[in-house]
N, C-alpha and C positions, 0 to 999 in steps of 0.2 A: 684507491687503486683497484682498478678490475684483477681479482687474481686471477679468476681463469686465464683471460685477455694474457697476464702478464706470462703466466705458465707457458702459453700456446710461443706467445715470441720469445723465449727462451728455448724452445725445443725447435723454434723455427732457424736460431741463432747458430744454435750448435751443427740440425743436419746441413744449413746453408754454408757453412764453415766462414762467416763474417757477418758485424752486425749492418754493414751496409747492405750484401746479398739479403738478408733477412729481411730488412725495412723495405727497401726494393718489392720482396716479394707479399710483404703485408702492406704494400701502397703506404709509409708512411715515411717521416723527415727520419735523419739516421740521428739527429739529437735525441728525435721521440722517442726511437728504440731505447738509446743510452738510458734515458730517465726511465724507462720501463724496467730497465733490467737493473738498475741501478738501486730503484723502491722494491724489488724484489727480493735486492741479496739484503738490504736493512728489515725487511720485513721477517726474511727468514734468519737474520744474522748472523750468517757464512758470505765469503765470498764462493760465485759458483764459477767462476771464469776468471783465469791467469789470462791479462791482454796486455800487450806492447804492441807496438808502432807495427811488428812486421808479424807477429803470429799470436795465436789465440791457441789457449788449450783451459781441461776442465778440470780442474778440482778434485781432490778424492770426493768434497760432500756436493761438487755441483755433478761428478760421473753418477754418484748413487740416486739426488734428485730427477736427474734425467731421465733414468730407466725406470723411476716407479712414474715420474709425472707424465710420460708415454702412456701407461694402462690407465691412468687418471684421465687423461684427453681422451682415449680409446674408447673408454665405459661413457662420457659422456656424449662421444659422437655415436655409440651404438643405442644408448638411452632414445637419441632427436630420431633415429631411425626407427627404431621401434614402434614411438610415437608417430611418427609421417607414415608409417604401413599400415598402422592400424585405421588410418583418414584413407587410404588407400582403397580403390575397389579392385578386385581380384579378375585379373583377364590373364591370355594367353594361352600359354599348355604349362598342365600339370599330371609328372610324371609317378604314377605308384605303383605299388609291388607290392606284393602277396602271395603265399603259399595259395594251390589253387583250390583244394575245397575251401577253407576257410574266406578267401577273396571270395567265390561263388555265392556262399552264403551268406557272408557279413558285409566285405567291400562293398561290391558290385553293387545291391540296394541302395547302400548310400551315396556309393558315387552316381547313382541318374538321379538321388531328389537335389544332390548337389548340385550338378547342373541346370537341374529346371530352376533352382534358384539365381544361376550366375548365369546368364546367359553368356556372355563373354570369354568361359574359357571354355575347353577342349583338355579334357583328362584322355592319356594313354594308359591303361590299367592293364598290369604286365602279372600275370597269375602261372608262378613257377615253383616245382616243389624244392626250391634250395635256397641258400641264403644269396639273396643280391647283396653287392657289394654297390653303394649307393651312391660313393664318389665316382667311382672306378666306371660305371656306369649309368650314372648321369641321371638317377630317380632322385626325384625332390620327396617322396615320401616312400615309406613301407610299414607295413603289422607286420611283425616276428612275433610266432610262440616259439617262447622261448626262453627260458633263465638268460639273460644278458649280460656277457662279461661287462667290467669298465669300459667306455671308450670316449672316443669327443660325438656321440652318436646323445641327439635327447630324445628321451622317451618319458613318453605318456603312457600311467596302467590304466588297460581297457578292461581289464579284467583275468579271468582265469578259466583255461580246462584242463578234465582230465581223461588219462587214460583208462577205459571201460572196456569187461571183457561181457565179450555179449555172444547167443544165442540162439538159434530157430527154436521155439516153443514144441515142433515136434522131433526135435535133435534131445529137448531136454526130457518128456516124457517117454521116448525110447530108452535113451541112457543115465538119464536121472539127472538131480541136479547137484554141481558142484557144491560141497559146503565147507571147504580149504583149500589153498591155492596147490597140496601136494596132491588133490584130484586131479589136475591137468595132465597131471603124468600117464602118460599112454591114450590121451584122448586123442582124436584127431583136430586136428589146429589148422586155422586159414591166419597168414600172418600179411600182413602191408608191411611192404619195409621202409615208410615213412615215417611209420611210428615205432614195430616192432622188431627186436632182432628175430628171424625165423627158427633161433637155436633154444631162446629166453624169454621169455618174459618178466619185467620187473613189476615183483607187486609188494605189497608192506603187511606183516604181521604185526601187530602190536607198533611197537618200537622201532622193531628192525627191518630195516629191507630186504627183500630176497631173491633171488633169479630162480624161477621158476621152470627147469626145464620143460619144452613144448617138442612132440612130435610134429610137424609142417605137412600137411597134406597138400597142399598150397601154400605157396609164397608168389606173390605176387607186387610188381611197384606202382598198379592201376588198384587208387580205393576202389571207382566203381566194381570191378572185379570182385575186390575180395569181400566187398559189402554182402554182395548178389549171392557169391558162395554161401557166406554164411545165412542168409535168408534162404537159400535153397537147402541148408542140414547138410553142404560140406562139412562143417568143424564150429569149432568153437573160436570167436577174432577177438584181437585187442585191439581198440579204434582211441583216437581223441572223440569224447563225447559227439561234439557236433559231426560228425561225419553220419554217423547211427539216429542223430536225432531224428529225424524223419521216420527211420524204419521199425524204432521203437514205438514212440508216438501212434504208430499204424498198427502194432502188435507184429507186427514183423519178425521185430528181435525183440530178446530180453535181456534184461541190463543183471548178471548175477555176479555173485564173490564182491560186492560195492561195497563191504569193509573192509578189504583188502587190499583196494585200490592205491597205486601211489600216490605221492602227494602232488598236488596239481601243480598246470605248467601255467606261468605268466602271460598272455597274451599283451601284448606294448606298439604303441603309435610311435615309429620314431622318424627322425628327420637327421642332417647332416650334420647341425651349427642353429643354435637359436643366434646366435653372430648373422647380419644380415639377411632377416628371417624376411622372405619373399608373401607376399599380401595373399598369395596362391596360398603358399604353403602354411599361414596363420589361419588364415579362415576357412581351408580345409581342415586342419587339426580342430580348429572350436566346433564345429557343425559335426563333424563326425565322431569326436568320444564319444558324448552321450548318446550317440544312436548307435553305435557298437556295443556298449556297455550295457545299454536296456534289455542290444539282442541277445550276451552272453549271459544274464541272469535268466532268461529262458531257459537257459539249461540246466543251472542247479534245481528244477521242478519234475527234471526227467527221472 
């Protein structure tokens, strides 16, 4: 006996609500079904089906077979699909989202060698500072940094940043430099409020966490704004590392109080549903970890 085979016309039996509708719709004799469903129940040794002349019903043990040999037929029609996407070559449009410095920096490079690679599709790269909602609006992918609640959302870790409070070089030789986070108290402060509250800042002592009151000389919700400030010796900013990357790197800024730092945020590839994963949305996920990942260990050198 084929169990699958046999599995598949007993769950065709039951939603058809007859074993002639069933056979019918598996092209086969309605004897065939009979003996199909019939090597079933002796195989499993219950009967699954109460049948007479005029109606059909199921079993306490053929209701409970039912309902798991559904996710049994399901896992294996989504296994044959997995496989046939992966034979698959990637065309059409493919939809992604990102907060926008980090898209700028990270995405966007890899979304154009993506495409020199696939000529066939056409990516829309959507770089917004908030959380998309991916069903809701219809992206087949996004990076969230971000700690990630549960959800039916999968993700991939790309890696990690963190928050860095950084400085113009001559902001810090006029008024010295920080060597605890209760120096901040009465400095002047350039805050982004994509990362920072304008009221707080949280950094970590030892063990414990701490809100760090900050005077705002600027608050501002444009990074390039508040980068610019603090390179020009407005205040002192809390950035996510790569935002500042650049302007460190150049001597620009200076990255101080970096054992103080909190503990780093998750950076994550996710998608909707590995459940009918799109040949776009596979082989965009492969191609682009490892080249997001290469680019975020860049940063733990800063």
């Amino acid at each position: 006996m084929d169990k699958l085979y046999a599995i598949e016309a007993f769950i065709k039996i039951v939603d058809s609500g007859s074993i002639t509708a069933a056979a019918d719709a598996l092209d086969v004799s309605q004897p065939a079904m009979v003996r199909t469903l019939a090597a079933l129940e002796r195989e499993l040794g219950v009967r699954l089906l109460n049948r007479t002349t005029r109606r059909m019903s199921l079993t306490d043990e053929g209701r409970e077979y039912y309902e798991r040999s559904r996710h049994i037929v399901a896992a294996v029609a989504d296994a044959q699909q997995q496989i046939n996407a992966r034979r698959a070559a990637p065309r059409g449009r493919l939809r992604i989202a990102s907060s926008v410095p980090f898209g700028r920096l990270f995405v966007a490079p890899v979304v154009a060698q993506f495409l020199a690679a696939h000529a066939q599709v056409n990516i829309e790269l959507l770089l917004l500072d908030r959380i998309v909602d991916l069903v809701e609006e219809g992206m087949d992918v996004a990076v969230r940094i971000a700690r990630l609640p549960d959800s039916s959302l999968v993700a991939h870790a790309l890696g990690e940043t963190r928050r860095v409070i950084v400085a113009s070089p001559a902001l810090l030789r006029s008024e010295g430099l920080p060597g605890k986070p209760e120096d901040l108290r009465g400095r002047r402060c350039v805050s982004f409020t994509g990362v920072a509250s304008p009221g707080h800042w949280n950094l970590r002592d030892g063990r414990k966490r701490v809100a760090v009151p900050v005077k705002s000389a600027l608050v501002t919700n444009q990074i390039d704004a508040a980068v610019q400030a603090c390179v020009q010796g407005t205040g002192v900013g809390q950035f996510f590392d790569y935002h500042v990357l650049a302007e460190i790197k150049a001597g620009h800024l200076t990255r101080i109080l970096r054992k103080f730092e909190d503990d780093p945020i998750p950076a994550s590839l996710v998608y909707p549903s590995a459940r009918h994963l799109s040949p776009n949305v596979r082989s965009f996920a492969e191609f682009a970890q490892p080249r997001i990942r290469a680019a975020l260990r860049s940063l733990q050198q800063v």
